[in-house]
N, C-alpha and C positions, 0 to 999 in steps of 0.2 A: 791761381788766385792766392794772395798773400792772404796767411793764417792771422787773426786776431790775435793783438795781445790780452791776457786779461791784467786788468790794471784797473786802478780808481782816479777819477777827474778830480784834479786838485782846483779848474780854473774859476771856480765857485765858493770856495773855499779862502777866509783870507787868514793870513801867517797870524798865528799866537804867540806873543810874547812866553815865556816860561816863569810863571808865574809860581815858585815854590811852595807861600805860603797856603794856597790853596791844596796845594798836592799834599802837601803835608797835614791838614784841617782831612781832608778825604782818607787818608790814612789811620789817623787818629782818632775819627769816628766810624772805622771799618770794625765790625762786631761788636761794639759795645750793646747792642738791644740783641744778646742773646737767643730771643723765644724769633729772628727775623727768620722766614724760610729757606733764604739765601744762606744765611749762618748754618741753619741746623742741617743743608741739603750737603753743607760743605766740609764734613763733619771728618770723609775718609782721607782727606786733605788738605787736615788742616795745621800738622806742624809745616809742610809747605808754605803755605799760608802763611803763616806767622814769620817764616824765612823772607819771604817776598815783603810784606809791608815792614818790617826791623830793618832788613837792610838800604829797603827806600829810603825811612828816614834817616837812617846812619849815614847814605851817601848826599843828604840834603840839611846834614848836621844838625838833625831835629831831633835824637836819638831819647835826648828825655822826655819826652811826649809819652813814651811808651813805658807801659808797668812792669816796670823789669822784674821784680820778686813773685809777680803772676805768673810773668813769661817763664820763667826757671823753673819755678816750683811745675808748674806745666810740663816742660821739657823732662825734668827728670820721673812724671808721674808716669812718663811714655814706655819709660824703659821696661822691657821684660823679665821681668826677674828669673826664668831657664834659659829663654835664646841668648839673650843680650841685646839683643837688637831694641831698636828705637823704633814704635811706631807713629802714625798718624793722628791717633789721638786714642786716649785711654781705652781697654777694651777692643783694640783691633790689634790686626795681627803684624810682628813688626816686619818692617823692609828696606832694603838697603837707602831707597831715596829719602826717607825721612829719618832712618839714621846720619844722612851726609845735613839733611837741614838739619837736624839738631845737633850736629856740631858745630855748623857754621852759627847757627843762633850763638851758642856758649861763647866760642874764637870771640864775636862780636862783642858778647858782653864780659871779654876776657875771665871767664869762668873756667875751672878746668873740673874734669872728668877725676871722682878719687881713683887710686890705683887699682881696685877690685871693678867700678864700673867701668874702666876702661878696659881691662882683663876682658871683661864679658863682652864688650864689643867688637873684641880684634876676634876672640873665638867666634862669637856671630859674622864677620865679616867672611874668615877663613873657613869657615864648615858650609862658603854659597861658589868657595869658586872649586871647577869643573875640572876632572882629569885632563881637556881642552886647554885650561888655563884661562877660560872663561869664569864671569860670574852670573848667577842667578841672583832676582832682585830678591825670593824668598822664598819659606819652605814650595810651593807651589810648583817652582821651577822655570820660569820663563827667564830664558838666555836674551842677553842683550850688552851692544856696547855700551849702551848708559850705564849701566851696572857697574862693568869696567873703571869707568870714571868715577862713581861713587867711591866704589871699592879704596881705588888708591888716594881719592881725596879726602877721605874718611881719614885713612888711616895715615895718611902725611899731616892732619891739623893736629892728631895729637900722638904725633913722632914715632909710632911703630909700622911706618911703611916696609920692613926687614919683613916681617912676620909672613909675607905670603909670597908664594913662586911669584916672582918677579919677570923672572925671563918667562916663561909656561904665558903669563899673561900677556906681556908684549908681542909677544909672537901672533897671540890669538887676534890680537885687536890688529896687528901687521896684514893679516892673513884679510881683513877685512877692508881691505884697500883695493875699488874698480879701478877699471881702464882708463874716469877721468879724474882721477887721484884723488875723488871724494873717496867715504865709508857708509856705509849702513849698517844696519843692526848686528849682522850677521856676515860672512863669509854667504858672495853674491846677490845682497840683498842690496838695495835700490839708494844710489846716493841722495842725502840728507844733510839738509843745512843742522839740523837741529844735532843728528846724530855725527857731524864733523866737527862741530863745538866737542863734544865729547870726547872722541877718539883722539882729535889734536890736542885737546885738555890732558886726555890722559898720555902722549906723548912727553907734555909740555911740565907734567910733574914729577914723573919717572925721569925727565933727562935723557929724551929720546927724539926728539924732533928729525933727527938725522935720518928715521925713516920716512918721513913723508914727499912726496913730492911738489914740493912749494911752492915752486911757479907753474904746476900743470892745475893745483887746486885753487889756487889765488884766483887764477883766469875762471873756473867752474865760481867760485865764489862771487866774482865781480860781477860775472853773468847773473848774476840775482836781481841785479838791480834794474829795472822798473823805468818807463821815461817820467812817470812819478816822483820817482826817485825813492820809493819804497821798495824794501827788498822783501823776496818771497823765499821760502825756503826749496824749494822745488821749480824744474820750467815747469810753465803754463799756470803757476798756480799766483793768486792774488799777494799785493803784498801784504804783509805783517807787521806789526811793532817790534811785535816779540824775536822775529829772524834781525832787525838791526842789532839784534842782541848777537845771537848766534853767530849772522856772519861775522861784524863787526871784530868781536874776540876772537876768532877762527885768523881772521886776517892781521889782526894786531900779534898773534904769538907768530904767527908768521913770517913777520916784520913787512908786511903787503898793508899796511892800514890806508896808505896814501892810495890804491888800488882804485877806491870810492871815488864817486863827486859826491862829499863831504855836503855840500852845500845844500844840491838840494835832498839828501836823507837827510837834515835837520830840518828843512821846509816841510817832510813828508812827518815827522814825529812828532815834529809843532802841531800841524794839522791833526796829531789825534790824540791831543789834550782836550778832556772837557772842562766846559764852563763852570761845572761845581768842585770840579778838582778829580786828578785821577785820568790816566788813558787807557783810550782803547785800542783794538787790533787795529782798528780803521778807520779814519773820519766821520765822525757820527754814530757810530757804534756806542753801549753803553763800555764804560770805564771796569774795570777790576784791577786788584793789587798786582796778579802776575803781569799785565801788561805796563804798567803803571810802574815796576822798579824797571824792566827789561825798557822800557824808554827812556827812563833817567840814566839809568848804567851805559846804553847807548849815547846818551849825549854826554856823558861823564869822558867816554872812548874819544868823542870826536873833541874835546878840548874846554866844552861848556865852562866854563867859569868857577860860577854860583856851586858848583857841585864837586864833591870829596872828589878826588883820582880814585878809580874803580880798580882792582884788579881781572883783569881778562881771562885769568886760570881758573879763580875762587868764586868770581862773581859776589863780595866782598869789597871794604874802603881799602886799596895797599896800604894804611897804615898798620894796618889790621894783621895781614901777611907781613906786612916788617915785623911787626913786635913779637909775632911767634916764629921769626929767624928764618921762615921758608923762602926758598929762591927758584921759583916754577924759570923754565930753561922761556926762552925769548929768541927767536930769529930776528938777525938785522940784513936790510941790503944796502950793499954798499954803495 
């Protein structure tokens, strides 16, 4: 007996226009009534947060909506004044992921780091990676490829990529390549759409793509996609907004983009726009910021118009990465 897929019925469902103003109105008024329960629940992730709706609207060129001398002064209240490190919000303990959104925040609003706080962050960065050539995301210690990824993205937005074993890391993140040319977290741990974005990201800004196997992973990638046309990050599992993300950039450094039917994963990310503005994981679903940029940056990938060109490495507008000189490496086929 043939296995079920699990998938969502789109046949009830009718196509949505993409309708920016609203996305951008839902963005806009994300957090404003501070005392909401939703705000205050969101609190251990919320320079995240603030990465997600800033860059939505930057790639939907609505960028001054947003309180920029808030946002900064925010951004640098995060910094730790021993570790270096950036955390999530004032009061918590810092970590590699919200040190990578707070420099993409800055990048965005072309702000730089003075020379002494950027000092502390490369030393915060260097005192997480491993005799392995791994990195921990913070004192705690939990190893991971996303870490990896932070690590060198962190430290390529504000030009001290030199500072840490370089090869030690490559290797570590090499070592984490299965049998179907995805990665996971670790060396034998379980391929991942979300943790391939990663690992090919961090290929893709070291200038190392040459170790991946491109067309065994493209193929595990395309396999994502859904007669929905929604992709999941994983088989068997549902699709997602947020994996158009993941695969989508995974397959564009690739140079695999055209891999997709293109067509209908715009019918399926249409479908998970709401009517007050804002998408969700999945039609009908309520809306949130991180689903909400990871489906615009997706349809930014697949040619959308209306919307800035994304970059696939930074997850950022590429005007953003041109003007601070970075040239993440890019596979073509011929």
């Amino acid at each position: 007996m043939a296995a079920l897929i699990k998938d969502v019925n789109l046949d009830s469902v009718k196509a949505k226009p993409l309708t920016l103003k609203i996305h951008s109105d839902y963005i806009a008024a994300y957090g404003e009534n501070k005392e909401e329960y939703e705000y205050c629940m969101t609190e251990y992730l919320r320079m995240s947060g603030i990465y997600w709706g800033l860059t939505a609207m930057a790639l939907m060129a609505d960028l001054d909506r947003m309180k920029k001398e808030e946002i900064l002064e925010f951004v640098r209240s995060c910094q730790d004044p021993v570790s270096g490190g950036i955390s999530s919000s004032p009061g918590h303990d810092p970590h590699l992921l919200y040190t990578l959104s707070a420099l993409q925040i800055l990048s965005i609003y072309d702000e730089k780091l003075s020379d002494q706080e950027a000092d502390k962050v490369v030393g915060y960065i260097k005192s997480l990676q491993q005799p392995s050539g791994s990195f921990v995301g913070d004192k705690w210690g939990e190893e991971d490829t996303r870490f990896s990824f932070c690590a060198v993205a962190s430290l390529s937005l504000i030009g001290r990529l030199h500072e840490i074993d370089l090869e030690k890391a490559t290797n570590f993140v090499a070592s984490c390549m299965n049998f179907d040319g995805g990665f996971g977290s670790r060396p034998g741990s379980e391929s991942h759409a979300g943790l391939i974005y990663c690992c090919v990201g961090y290929f893709s800004v070291v200038g190392r793509l040459d170790l991946v196997d491109a067309d065994t992973l493209g193929w595990w990638l395309c396999e994502r996609q859904l007669p929905s046309g929604g992709l999941n990050g994983r088989p068997e599992k549902l699709p997602d907004v947020c994996y158009s993300w993941w695969v989508l950039a995974s397959l564009c450094m690739l140079g695999r983009l055209h891999w997709v039917d293109k067509e209908k994963l715009c019918t399926f990310i249409s479908a998970c726009q709401d009517s007050e503005g804002g998408f969700a994981d999945r039609p009908g679903n309520m809306p949130d910021p991180f689903h909400t940029l990871f489906g615009l940056a997706a349809l930014s990938l697949l040619g959308e118009p209306t919307l800035e060109v994304v970059d696939p490495t930074f997850c950022m507008p590429r005007k953003v990465i041109d003007r601070l000189g970075l040239n993440p490496q890019r596979l073509t086929v011929s």
